[in-house]
C-alpha atoms as one frame of an Amber mdcrd trajectory, in Angstrom:
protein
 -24.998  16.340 -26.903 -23.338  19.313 -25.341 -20.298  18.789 -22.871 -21.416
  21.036 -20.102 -23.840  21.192 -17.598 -26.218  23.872 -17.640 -27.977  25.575
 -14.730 -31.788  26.973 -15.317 -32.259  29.242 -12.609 -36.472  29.988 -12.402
 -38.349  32.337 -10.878 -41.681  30.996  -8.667 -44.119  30.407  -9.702 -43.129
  28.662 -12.360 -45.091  28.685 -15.616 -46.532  25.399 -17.630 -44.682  26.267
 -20.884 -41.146  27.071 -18.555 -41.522  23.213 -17.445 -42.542  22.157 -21.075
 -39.188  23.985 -22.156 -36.910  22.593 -19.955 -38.196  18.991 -20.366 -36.871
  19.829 -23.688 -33.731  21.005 -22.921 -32.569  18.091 -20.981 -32.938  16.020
 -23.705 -30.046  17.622 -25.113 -27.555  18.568 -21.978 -27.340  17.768 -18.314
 -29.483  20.208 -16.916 -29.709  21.750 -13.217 -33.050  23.499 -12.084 -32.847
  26.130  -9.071 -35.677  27.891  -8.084 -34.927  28.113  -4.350 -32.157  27.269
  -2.711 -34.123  24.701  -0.170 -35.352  23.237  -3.199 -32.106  23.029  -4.995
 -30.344  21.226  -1.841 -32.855  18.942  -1.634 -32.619  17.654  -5.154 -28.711
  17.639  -4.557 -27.934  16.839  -1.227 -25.952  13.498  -2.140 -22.778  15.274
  -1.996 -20.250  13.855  -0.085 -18.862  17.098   0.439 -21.790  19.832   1.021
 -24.071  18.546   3.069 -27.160  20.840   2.960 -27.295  20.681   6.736 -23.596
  22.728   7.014 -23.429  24.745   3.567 -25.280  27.556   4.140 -22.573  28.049
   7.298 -19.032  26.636   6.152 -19.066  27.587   2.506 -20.027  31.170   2.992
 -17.907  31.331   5.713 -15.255  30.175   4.563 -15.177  31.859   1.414 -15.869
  35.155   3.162 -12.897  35.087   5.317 -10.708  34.543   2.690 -12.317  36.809
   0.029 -14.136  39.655   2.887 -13.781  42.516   0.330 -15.235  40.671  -2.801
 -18.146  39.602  -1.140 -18.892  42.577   0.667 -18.643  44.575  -2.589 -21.017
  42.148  -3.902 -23.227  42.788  -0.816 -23.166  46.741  -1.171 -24.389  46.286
  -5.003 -26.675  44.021  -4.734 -28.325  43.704  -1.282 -31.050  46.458  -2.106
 -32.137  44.759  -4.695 -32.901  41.295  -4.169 -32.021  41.148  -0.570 -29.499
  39.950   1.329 -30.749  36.410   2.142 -31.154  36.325  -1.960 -27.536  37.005
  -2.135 -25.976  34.328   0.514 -27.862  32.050  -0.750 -26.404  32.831  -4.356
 -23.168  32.277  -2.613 -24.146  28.929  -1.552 -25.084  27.529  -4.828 -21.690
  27.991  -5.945 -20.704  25.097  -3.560 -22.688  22.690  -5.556 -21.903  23.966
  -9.142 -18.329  23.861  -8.356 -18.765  19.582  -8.490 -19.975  20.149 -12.109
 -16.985  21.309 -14.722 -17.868  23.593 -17.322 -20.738  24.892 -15.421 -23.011
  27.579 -17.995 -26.112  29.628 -16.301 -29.486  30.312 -17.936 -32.146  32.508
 -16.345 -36.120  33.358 -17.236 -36.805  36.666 -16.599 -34.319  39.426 -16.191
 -35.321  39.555 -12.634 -33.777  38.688  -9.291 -32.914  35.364 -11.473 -30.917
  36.931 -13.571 -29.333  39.246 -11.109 -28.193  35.569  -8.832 -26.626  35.045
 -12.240 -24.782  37.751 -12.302 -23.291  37.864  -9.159 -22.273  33.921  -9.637
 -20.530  35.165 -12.786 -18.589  38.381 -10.829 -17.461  35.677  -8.203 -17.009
  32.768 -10.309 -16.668  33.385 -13.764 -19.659  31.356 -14.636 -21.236  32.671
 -18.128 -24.875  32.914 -18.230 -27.365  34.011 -20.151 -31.020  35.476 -19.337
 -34.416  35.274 -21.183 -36.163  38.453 -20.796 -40.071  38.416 -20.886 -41.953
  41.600 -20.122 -42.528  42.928 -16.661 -38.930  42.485 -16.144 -37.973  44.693
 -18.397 -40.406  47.330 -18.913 -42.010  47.429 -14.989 -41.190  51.383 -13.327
 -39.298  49.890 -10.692 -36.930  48.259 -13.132 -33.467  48.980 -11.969 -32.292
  50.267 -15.221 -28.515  50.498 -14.099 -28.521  46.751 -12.860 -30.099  45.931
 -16.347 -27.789  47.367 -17.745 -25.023  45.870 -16.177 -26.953  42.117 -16.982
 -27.137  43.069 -20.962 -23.524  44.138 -20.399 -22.006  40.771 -18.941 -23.986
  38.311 -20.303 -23.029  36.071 -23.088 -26.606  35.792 -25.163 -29.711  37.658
 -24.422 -33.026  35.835 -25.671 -35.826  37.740 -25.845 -39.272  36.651 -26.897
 -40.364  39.521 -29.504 -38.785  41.940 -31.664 -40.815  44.587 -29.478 -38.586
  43.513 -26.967 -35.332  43.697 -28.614 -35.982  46.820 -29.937 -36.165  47.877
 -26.513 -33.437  46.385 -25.144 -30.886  47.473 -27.939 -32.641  51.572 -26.850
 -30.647  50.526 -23.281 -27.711  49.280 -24.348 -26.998  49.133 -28.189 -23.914
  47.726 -28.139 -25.372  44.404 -27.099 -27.726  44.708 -30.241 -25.521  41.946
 -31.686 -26.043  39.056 -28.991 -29.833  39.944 -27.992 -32.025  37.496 -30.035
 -35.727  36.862 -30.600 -36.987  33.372 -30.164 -39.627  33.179 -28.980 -42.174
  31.146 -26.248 -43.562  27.803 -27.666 -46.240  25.447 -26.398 -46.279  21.845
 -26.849 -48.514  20.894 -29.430 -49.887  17.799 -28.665 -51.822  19.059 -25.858
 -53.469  21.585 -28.594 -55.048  19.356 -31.385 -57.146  21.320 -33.660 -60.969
  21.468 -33.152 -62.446  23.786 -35.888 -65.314  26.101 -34.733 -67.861  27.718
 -36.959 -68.511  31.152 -34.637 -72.113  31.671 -35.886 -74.278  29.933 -33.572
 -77.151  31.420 -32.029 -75.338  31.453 -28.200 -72.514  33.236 -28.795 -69.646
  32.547 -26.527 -66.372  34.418 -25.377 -63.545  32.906 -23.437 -61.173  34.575
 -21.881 -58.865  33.293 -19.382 -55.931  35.035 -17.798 -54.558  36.392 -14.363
 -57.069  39.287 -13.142 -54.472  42.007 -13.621 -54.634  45.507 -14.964 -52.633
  44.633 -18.372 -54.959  42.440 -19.268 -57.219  44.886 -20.045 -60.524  43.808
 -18.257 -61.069  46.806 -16.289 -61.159  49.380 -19.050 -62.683  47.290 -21.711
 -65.773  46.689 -19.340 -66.170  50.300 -19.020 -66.288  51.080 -22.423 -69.719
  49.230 -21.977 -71.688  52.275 -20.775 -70.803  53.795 -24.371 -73.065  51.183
 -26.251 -77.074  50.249 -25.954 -76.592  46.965 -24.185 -79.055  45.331 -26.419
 -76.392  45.104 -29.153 -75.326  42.410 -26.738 -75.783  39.111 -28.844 -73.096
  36.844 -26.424 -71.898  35.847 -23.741 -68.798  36.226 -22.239 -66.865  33.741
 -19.571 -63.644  35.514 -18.048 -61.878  32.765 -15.818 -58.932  33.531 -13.439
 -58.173  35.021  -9.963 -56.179  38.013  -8.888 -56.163  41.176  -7.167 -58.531
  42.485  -9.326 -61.378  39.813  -9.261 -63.310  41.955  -6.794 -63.254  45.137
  -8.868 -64.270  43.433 -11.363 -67.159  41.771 -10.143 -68.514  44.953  -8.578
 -68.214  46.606 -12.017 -70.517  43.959 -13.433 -73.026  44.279 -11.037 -72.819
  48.213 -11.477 -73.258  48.247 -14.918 -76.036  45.655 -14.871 -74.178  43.415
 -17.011 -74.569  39.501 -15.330 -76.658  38.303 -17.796 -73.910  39.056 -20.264
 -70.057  38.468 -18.532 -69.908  35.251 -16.185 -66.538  35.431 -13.887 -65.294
  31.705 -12.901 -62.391  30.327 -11.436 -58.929  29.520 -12.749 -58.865  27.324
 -15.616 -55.945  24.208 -14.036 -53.851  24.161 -17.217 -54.508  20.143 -18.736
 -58.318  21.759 -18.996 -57.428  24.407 -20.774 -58.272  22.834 -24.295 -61.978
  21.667 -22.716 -62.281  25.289 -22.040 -61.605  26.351 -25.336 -63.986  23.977
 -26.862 -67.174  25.921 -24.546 -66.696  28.798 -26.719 -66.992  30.372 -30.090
 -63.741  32.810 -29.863 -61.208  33.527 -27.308 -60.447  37.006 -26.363 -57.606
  39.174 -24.675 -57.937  42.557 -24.051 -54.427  43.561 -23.300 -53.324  47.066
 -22.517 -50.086  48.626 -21.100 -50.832  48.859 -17.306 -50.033  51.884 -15.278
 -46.823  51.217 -13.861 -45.680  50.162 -17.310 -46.184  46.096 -17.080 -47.444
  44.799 -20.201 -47.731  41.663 -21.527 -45.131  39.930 -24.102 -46.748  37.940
 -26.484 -49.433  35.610 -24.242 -48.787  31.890 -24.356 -53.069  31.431 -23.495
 -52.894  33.561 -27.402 -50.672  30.573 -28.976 -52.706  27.607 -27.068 -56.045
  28.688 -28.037 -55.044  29.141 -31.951 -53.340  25.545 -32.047 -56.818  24.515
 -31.059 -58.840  26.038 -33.434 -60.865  28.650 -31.757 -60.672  31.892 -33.497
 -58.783  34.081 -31.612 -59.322  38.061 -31.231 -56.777  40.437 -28.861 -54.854
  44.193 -29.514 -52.076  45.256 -30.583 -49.826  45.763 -27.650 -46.492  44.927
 -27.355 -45.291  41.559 -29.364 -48.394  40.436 -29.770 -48.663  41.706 -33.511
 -46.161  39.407 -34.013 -48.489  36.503 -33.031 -51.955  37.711 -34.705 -51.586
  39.049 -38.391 -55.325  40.398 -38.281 -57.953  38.938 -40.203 -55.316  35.907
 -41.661 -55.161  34.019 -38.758 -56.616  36.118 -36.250 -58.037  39.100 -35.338
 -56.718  42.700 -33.653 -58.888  45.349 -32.369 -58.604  49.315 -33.897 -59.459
  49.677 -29.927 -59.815  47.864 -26.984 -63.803  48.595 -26.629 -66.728  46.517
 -26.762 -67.886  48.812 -29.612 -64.611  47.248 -31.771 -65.692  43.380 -30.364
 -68.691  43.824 -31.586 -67.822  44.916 -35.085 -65.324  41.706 -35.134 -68.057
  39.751 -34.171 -70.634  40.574 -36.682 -67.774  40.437 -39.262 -67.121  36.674
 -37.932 -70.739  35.867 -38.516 -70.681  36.569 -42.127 -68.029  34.069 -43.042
 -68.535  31.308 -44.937 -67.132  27.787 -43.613 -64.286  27.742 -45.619 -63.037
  31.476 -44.814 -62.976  30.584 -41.269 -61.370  27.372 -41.978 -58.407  29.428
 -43.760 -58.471  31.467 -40.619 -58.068  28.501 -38.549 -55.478  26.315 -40.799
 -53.811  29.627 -40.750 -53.660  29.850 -36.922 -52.010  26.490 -36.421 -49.869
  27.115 -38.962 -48.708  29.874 -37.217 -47.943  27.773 -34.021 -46.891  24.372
 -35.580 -44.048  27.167 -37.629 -43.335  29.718 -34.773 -44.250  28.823 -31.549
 -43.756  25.268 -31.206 -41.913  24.304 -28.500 -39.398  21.875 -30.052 -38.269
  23.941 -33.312 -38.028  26.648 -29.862 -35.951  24.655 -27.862 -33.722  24.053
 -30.788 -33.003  27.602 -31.527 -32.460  28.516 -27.942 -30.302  25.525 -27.722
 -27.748  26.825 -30.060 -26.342  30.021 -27.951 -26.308  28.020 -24.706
């Protein structure tokens, strides 16, 4: 057991396989979660000496009058970026961790999370640490000075892909030495493996996801008009919700393609794996979006080849890293329909027992890589 505590701070909303990880994690050391500060007070407020009612007033107060050039430096450098009611309310939280000795910080994303880390650490000393994802690293209104300054001060970087690294060490390489990949996991028992022969008369696709531009779904739905539609031999069911549902939707209807792609709701997460067993493959069409966002390597990617359906996506960012193409997946030349196809028709000529190999391969992949446990246990060992 480790002798400190350790604060997670989270950014909302908070993701399945986050929660998965830190259920983890405090199995193996006291563990604070802070996603907001109302929150945090709230699952704290027994403190006989910050009452939530009178923190946000007396401990900032009191440790700006006797400190009013510190904290107004910390003001002037960080207000712009994550606001200024971000940044009292940083202040605050130190009045809670300062009951905990040997108080460490951990942060997902390299966000505003990671930036109420570092201004704990300026004030307080704290160390902390930051995993960094994707958008928060690669988005055009990334703050590349303030990231900087985060790769600079913290004590261990995680990242969740070599892609990323490689990245990272481009901004500052003299933190090359305490960046390291470990990647997302998933827990596996909510992924048994259901094998899938994809070579039954209805064809099915799955794809479920955020309707955002990096996933792809607005340029791979174009590339539609470049084929005669009746090399269409499936169907394809794209579940989420997002700013781009309506675009979407009006592009099927333009290009006459409703008999073909069927647009549902959000998937809740504990019916994921029912999902997956609808279908024949599952399918992300990730690009890099126009503002830079991309994804990292796509935890949906890791759940659906745990559970045995064959899984087909590109080659953008980390993801290579997760699909080894045609061994226990599949990656596109291109993201067009013309390429799906061709993987498609390829599928159907299997025999049982190649797509088997494909399959064992898949969870193999997981159960070695991406399982949440061996995860926590790597991750563990820097904090």
């Amino acid at each position: 057991m480790i002798n400190h505590t350790l604060i997670y701070i989270l950014e909302y909303p908070i993701s399945n396989w986050v929660n998965d990880e830190l259920d983890e994690v405090k199995k193996n050391v006291p563990t604070l979660r802070y996603t907001t500060v109302g929150q945090f007070y709230k699952e704290h407020s027994d403190s006989r000496y910050f009452h939530p009612k009178y923190i946000h007033y007396l401990w900032i107060f009191t440790q700006i009058i006797f400190n009013p050039f510190r904290y107004l430096q910390i003001l002037k450098n960080y207000r712009k970026e994550v606001g200024l009611r971000i940044v009292i309310q940083t202040i605050a939280i130190a009045a809670v961790l300062k009951q905990h000795k040997d108080v460490t910080i951990h942060c997902h994303f390299a966000s505003s999370s990671a930036t109420a880390a570092l201004i704990l650490h300026k004030l307080y000393g704290y160390p902390f640490s930051f995993t960094a994802h994707a958008w928060d690293i690669y988005f055009s209104t990334v703050n590349k000075t303030l990231l900087q300054e985060k790769l600079t001060s913290a004590y261990y970087i995680r990242t969740i892909s070599e892609y990323n690294k490689t990245h990272l060490t481009r901004i500052v390489p003299e933190s090359q030495s305490k960046i390291h990949v470990i990647h997302c996991g998933i827990n596996l028992e909510n992924f048994p493996t259901t094998y899938r022969k994809p070579n039954s008369q209805t064809f099915t696709i799955l794809s479920a996801s955020n309707f955002v531009e990096k996933k792809g779904y607005i340029p791979f739905i174009e590339s539609f008009k470049d084929i005669d539609i009746s090399e269409i031999s499936f169907q394809w069911k794209i579940a989420g919700n997002g700013p781009l549902k309506e675009p979407l939707i009006y592009l099927v209807q333009k290009n006459g393609l409703e008999p073909y792609i069927e647009l549902v709701p959000s998937i809740p997460h504990e019916k994921l794996l029912d999902f997956f067993n609808t279908g024949n493959v599952f399918f992300l069409p990730c690009i890099i979006s126009s503002n830079g966002d991309r994804d990292g390597i796509p935890v949906t990617l890791m759940e659906a080849m745990a559970s045995g359906i064959i899984t087909i996506s590109t080659p953008v960012s980390g993801i290579p890293e997760l699909i080894e193409h045609q061994k226990n997946g599949f990656l596109l030349a291109d993201n067009t329909i013309g390429e799906l196809i061709k993987t498609i028709n390829y599928l159907k000529q299997l025999s049982v027992k190649e797509i088997k190999d494909i399959q064992n391969n898949a969870r193999s992949t997981i159960e070695n890589n991406f399982d949440i446990k061996n995860i926590v246990k790597s991750h563990m060992k820097y904090l």
